[in-house]
PyMOL Python script that loads the backbone (N, CA, C, O; Angstrom):
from pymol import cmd

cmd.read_pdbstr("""\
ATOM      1  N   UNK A   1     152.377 282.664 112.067  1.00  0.00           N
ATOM      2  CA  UNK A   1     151.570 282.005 111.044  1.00  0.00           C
ATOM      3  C   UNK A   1     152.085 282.423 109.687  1.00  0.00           C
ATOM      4  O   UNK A   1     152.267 283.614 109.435  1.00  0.00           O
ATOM      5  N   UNK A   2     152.275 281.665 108.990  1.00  0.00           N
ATOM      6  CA  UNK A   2     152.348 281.856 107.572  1.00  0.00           C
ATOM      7  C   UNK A   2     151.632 281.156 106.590  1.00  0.00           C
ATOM      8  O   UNK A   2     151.587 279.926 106.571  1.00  0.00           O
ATOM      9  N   UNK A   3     150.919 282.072 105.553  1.00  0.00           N
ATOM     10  CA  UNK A   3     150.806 281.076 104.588  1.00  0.00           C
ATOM     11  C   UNK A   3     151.009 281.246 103.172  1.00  0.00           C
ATOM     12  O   UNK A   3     151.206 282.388 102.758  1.00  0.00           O
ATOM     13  N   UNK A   4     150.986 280.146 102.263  1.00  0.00           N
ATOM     14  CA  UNK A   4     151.448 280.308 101.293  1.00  0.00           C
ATOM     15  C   UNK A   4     150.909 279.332  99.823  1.00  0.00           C
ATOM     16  O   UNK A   4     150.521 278.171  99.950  1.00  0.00           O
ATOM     17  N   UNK A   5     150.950 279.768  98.995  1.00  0.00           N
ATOM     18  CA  UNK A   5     150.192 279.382  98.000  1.00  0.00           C
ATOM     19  C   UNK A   5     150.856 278.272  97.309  1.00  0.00           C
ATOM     20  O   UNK A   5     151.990 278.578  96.942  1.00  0.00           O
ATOM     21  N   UNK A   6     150.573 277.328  97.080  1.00  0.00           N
ATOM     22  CA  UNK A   6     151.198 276.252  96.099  1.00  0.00           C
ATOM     23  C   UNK A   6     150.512 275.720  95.203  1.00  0.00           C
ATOM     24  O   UNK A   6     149.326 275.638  95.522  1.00  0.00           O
ATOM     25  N   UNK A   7     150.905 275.082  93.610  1.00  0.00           N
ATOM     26  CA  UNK A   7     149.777 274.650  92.592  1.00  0.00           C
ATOM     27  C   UNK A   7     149.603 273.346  93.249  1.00  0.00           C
ATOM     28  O   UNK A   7     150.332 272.678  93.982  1.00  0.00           O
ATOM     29  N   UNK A   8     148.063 273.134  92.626  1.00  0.00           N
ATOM     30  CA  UNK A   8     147.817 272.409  93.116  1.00  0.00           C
ATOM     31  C   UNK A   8     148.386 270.892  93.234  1.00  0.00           C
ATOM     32  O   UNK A   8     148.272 270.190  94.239  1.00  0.00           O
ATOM     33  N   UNK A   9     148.880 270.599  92.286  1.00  0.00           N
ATOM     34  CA  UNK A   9     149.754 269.131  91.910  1.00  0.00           C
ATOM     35  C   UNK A   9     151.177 269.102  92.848  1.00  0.00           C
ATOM     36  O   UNK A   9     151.556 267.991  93.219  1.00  0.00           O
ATOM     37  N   UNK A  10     151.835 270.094  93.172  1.00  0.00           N
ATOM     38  CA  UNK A  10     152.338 270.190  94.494  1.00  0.00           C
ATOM     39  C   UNK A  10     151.638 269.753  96.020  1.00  0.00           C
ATOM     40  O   UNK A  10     152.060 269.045  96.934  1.00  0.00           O
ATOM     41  N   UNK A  11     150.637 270.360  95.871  1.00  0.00           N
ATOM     42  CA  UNK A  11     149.363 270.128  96.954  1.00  0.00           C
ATOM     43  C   UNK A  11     149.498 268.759  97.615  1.00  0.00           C
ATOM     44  O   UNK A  11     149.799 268.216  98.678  1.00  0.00           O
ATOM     45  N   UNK A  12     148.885 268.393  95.700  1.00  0.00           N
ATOM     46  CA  UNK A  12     148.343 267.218  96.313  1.00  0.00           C
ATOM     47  C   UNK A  12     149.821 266.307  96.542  1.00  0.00           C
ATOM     48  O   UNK A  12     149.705 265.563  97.516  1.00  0.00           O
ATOM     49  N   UNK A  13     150.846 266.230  96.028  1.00  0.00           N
ATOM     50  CA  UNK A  13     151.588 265.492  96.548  1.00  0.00           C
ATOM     51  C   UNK A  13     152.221 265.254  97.551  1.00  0.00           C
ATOM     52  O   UNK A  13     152.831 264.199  97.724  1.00  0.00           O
ATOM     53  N   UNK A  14     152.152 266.633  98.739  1.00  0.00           N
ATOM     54  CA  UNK A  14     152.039 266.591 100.090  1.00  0.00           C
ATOM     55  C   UNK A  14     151.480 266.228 100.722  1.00  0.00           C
ATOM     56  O   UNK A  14     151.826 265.975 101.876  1.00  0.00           O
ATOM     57  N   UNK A  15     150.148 266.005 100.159  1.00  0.00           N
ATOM     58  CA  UNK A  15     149.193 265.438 100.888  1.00  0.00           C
ATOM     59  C   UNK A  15     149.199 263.951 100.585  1.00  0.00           C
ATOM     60  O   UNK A  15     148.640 263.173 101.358  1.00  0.00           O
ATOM     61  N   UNK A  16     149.608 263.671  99.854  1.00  0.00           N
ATOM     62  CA  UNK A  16     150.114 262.057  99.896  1.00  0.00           C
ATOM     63  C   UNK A  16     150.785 261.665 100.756  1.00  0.00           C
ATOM     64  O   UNK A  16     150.451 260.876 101.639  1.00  0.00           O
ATOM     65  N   UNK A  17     152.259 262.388 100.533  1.00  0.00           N
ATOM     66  CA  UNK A  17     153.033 262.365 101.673  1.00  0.00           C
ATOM     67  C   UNK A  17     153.491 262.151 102.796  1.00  0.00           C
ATOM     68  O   UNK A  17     154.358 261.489 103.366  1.00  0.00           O
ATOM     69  N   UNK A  18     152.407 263.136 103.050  1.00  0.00           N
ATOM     70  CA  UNK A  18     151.872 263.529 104.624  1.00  0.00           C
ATOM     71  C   UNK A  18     151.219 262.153 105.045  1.00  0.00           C
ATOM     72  O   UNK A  18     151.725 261.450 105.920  1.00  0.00           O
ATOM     73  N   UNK A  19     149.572 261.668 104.082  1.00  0.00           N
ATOM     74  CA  UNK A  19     149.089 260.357 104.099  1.00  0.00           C
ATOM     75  C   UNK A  19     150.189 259.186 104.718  1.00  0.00           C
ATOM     76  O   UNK A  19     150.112 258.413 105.673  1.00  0.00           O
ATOM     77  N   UNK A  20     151.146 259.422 103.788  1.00  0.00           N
ATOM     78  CA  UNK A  20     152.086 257.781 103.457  1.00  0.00           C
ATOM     79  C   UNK A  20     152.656 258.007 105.312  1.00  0.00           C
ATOM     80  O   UNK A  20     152.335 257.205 106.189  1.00  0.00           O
ATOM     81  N   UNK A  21     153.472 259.180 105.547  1.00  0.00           N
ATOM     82  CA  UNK A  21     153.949 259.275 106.859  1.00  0.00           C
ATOM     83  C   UNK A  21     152.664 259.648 108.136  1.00  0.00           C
ATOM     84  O   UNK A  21     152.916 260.190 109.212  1.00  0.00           O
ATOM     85  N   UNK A  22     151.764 259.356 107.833  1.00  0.00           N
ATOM     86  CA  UNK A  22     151.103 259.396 108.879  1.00  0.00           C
ATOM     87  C   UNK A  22     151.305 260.605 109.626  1.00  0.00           C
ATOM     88  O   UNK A  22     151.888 260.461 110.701  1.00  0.00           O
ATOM     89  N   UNK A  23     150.937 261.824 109.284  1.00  0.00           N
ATOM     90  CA  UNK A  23     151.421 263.231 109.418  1.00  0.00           C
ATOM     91  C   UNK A  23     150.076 264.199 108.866  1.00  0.00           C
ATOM     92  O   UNK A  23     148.957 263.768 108.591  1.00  0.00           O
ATOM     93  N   UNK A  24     150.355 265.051 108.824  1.00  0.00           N
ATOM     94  CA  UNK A  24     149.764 266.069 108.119  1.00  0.00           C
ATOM     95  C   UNK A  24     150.417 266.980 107.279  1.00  0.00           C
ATOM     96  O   UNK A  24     151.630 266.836 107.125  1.00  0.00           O
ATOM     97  N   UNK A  25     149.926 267.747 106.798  1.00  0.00           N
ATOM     98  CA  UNK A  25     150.465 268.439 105.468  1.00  0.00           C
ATOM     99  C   UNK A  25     151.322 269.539 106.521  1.00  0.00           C
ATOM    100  O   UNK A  25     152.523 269.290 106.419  1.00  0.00           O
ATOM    101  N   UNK A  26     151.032 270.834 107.634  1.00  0.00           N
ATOM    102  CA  UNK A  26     151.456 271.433 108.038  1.00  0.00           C
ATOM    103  C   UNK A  26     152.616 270.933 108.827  1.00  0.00           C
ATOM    104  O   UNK A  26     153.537 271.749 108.867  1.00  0.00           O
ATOM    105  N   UNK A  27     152.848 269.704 109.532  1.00  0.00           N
ATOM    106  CA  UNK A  27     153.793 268.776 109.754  1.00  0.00           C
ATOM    107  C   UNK A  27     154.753 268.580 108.486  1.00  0.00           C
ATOM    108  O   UNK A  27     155.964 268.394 108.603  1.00  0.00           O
ATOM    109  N   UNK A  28     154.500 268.604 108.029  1.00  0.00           N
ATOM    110  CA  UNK A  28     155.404 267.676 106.867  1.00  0.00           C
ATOM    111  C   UNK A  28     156.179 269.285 106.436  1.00  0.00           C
ATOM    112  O   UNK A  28     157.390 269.355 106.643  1.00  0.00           O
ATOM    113  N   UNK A  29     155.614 270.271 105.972  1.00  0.00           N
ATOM    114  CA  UNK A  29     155.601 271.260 105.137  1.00  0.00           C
ATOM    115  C   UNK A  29     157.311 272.071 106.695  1.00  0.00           C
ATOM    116  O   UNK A  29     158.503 272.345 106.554  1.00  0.00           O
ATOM    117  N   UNK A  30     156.436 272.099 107.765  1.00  0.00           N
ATOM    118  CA  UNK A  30     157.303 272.776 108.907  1.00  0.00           C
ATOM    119  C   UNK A  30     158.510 271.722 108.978  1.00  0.00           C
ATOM    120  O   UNK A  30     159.544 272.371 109.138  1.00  0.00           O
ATOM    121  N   UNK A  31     158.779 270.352 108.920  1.00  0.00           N
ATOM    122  CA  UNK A  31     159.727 270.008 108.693  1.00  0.00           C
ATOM    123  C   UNK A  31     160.795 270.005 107.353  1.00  0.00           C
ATOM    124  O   UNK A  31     162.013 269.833 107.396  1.00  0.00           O
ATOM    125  N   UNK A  32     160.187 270.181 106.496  1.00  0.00           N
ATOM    126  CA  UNK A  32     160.776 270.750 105.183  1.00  0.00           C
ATOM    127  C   UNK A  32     161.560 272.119 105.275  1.00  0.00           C
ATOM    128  O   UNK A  32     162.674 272.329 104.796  1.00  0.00           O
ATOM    129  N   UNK A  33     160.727 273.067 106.023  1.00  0.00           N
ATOM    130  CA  UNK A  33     161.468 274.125 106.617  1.00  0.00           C
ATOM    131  C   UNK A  33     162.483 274.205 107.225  1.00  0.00           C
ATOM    132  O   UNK A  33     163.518 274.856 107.078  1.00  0.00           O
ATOM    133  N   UNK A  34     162.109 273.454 107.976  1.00  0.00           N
ATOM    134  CA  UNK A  34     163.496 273.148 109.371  1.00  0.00           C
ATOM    135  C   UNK A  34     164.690 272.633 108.676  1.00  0.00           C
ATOM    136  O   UNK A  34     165.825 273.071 108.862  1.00  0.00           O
ATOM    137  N   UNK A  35     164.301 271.450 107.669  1.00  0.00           N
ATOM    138  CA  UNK A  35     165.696 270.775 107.111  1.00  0.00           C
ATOM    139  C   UNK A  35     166.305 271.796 106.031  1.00  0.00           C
ATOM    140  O   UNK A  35     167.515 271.743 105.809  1.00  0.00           O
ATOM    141  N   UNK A  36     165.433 272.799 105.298  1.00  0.00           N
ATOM    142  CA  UNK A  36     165.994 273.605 104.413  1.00  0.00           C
ATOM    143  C   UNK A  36     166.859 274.828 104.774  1.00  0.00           C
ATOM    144  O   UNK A  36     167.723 275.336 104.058  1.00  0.00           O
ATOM    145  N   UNK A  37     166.430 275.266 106.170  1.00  0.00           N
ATOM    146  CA  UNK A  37     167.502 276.044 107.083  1.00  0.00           C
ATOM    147  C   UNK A  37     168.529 275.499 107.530  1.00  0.00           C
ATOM    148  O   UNK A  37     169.688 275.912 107.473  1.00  0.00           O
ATOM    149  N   UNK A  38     168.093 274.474 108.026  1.00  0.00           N
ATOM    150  CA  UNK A  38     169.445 273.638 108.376  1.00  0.00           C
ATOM    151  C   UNK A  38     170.701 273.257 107.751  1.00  0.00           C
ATOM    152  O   UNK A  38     171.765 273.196 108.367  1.00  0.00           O
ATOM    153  N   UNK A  39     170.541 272.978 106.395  1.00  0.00           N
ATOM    154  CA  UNK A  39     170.943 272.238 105.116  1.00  0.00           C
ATOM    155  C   UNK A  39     172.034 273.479 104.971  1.00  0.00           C
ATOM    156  O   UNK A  39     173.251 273.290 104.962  1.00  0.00           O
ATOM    157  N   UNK A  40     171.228 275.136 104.829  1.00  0.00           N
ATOM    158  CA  UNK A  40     171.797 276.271 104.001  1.00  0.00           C
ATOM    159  C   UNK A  40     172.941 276.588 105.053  1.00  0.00           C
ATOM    160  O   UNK A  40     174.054 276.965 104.687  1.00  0.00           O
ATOM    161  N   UNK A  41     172.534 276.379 106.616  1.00  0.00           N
ATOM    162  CA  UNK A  41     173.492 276.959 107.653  1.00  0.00           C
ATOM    163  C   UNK A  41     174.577 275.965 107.991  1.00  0.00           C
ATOM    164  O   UNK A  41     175.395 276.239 108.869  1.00  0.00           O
ATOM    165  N   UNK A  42     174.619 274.841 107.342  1.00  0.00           N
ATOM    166  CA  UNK A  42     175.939 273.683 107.423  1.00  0.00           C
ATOM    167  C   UNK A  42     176.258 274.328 106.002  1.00  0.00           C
ATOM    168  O   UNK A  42     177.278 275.007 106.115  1.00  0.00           O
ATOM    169  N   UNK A  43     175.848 274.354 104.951  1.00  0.00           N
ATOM    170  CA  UNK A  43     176.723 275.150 103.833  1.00  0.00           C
ATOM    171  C   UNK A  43     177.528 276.308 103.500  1.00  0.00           C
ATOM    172  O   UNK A  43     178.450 276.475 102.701  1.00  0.00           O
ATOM    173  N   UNK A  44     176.787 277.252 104.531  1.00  0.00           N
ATOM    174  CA  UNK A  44     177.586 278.723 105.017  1.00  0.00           C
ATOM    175  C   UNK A  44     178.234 278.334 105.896  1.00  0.00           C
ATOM    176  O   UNK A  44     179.284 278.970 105.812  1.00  0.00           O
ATOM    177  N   UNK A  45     178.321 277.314 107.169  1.00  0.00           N
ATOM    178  CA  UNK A  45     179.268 276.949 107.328  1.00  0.00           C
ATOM    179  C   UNK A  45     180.650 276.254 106.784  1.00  0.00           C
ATOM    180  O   UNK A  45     181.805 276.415 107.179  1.00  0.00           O
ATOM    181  N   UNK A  46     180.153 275.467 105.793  1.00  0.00           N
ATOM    182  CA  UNK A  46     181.042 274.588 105.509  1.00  0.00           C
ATOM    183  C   UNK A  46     182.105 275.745 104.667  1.00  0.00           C
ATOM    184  O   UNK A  46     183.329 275.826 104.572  1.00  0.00           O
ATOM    185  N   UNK A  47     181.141 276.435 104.216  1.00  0.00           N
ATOM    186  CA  UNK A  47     182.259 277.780 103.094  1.00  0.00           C
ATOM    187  C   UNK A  47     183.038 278.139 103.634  1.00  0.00           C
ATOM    188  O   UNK A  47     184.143 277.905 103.144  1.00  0.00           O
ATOM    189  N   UNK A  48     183.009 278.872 104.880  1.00  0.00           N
ATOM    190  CA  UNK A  48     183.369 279.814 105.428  1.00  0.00           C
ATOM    191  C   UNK A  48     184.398 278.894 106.066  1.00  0.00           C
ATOM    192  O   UNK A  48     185.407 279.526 106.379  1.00  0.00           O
ATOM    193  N   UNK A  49     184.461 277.533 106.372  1.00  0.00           N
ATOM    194  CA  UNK A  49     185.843 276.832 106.873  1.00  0.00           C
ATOM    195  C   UNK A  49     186.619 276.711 106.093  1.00  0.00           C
ATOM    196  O   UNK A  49     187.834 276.801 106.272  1.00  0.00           O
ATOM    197  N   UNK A  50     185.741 276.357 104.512  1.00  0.00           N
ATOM    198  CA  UNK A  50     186.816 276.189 103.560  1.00  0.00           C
ATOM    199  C   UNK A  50     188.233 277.575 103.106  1.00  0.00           C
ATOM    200  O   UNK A  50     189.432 277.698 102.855  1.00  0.00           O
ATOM    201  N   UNK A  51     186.712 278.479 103.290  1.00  0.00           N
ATOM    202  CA  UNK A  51     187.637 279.815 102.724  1.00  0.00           C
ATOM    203  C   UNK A  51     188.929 280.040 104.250  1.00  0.00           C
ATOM    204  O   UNK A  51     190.066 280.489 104.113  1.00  0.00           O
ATOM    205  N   UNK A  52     188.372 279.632 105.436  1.00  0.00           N
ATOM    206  CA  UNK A  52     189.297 279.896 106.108  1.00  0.00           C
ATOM    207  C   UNK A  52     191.060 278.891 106.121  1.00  0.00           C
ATOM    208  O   UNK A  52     192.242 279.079 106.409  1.00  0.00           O
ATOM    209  N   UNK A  53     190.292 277.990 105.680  1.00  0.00           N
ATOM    210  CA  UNK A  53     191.578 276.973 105.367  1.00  0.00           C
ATOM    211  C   UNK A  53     192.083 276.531 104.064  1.00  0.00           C
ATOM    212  O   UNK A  53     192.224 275.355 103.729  1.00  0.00           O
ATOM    213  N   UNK A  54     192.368 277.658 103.292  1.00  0.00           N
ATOM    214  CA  UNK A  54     192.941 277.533 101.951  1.00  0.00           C
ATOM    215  C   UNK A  54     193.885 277.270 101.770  1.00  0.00           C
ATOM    216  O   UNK A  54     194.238 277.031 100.615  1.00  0.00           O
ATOM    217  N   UNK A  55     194.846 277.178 102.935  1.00  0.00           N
ATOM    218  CA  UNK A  55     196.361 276.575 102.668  1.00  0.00           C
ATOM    219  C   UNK A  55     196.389 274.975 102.644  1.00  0.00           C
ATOM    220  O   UNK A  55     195.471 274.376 103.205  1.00  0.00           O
ATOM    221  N   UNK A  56     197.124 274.465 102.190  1.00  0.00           N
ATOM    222  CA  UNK A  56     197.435 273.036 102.489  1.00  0.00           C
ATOM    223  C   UNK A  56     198.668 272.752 102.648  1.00  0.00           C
ATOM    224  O   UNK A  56     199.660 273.419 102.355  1.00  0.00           O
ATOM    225  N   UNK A  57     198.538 271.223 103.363  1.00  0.00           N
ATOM    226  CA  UNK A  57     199.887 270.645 104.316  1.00  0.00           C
ATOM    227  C   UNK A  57     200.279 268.944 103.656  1.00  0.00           C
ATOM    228  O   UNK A  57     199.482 268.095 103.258  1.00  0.00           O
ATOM    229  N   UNK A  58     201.184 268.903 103.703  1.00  0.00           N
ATOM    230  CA  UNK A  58     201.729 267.930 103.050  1.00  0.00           C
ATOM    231  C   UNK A  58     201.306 266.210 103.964  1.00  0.00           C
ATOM    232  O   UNK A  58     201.666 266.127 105.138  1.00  0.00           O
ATOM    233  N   UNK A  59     200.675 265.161 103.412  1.00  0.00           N
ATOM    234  CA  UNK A  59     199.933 264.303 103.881  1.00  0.00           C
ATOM    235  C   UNK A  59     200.837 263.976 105.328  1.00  0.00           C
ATOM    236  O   UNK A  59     200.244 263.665 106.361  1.00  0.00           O
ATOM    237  N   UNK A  60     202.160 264.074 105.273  1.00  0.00           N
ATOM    238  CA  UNK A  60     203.038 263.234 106.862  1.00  0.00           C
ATOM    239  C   UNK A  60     202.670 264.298 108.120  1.00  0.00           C
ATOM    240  O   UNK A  60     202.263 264.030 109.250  1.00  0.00           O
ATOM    241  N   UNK A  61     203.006 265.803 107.411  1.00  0.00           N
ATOM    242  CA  UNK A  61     202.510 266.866 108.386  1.00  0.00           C
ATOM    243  C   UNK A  61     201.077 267.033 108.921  1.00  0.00           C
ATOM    244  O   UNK A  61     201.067 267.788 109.894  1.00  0.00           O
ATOM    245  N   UNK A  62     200.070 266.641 108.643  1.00  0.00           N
ATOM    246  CA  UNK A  62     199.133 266.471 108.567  1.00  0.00           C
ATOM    247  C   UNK A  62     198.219 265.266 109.714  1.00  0.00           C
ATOM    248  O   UNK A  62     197.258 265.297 110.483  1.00  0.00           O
ATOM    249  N   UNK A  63     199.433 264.092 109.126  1.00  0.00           N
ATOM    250  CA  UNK A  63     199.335 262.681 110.102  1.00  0.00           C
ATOM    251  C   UNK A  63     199.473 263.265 111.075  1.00  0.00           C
ATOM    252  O   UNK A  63     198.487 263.170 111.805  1.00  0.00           O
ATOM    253  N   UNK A  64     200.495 264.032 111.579  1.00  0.00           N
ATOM    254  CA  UNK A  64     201.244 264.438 112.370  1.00  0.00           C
ATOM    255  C   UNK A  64     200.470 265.355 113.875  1.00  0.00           C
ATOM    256  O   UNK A  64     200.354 265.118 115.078  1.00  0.00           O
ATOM    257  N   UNK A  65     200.066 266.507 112.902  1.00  0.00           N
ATOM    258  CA  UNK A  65     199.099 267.741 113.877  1.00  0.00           C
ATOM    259  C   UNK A  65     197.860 266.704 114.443  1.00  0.00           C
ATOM    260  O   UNK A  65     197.698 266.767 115.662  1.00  0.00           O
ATOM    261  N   UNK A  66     196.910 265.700 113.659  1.00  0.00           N
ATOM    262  CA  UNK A  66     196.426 265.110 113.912  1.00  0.00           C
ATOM    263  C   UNK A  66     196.733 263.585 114.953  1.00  0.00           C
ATOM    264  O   UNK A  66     195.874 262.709 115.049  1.00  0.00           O
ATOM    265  N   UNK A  67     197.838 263.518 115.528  1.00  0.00           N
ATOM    266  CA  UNK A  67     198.058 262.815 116.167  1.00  0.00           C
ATOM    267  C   UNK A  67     198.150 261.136 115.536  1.00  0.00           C
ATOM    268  O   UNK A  67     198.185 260.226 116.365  1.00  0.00           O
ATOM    269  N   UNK A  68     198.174 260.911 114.526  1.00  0.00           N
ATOM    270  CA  UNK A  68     198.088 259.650 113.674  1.00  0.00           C
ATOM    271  C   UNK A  68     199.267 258.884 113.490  1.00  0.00           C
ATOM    272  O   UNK A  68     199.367 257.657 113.515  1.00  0.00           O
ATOM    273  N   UNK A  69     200.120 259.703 113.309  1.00  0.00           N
ATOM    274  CA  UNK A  69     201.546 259.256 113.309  1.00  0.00           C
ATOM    275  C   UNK A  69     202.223 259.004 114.793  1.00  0.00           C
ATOM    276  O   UNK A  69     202.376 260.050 115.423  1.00  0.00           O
ATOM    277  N   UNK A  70     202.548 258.100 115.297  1.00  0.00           N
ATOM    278  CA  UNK A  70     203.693 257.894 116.771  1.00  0.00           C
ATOM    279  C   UNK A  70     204.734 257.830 116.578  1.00  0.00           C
ATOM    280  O   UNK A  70     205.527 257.694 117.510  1.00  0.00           O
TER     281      UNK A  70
END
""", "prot")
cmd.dss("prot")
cmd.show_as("cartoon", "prot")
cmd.util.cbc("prot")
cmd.orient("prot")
């Protein structure tokens, strides 16, 4: 369980929200969660490929490893 405090004009705009999607506020709020973990762990991923692949290859070599070129 968690909970947590929000002003109210936040509130209420979840609770619109929630209204418009036919949901509830704790629905809506736990999927916000889910996509905001999600979001951060494809970004630490995505870094961590980039930093691993800092070299680059010239566009034919490239065709090439990738099978594009016959």
């Amino acid at each position: 369980m968690l909970a947590i405090r929000l002003e109210k004009k936040l509130e209420q705009e979840i609770d619109l929200l929630a209204k418009a999607k036919r949901s509830n506020r704790s629905a809506l709020v736990r999927e916000a969660i889910v996509r905001y973990l999600e979001d951060n762990e494809d970004l630490d991923l995505s870094r961590q490929a980039l930093s691993e692949s800092r070299g680059s290859k010239p566009l034919k070599e490239l065709r090439r490893d990738l099978g594009l070129d016959r």
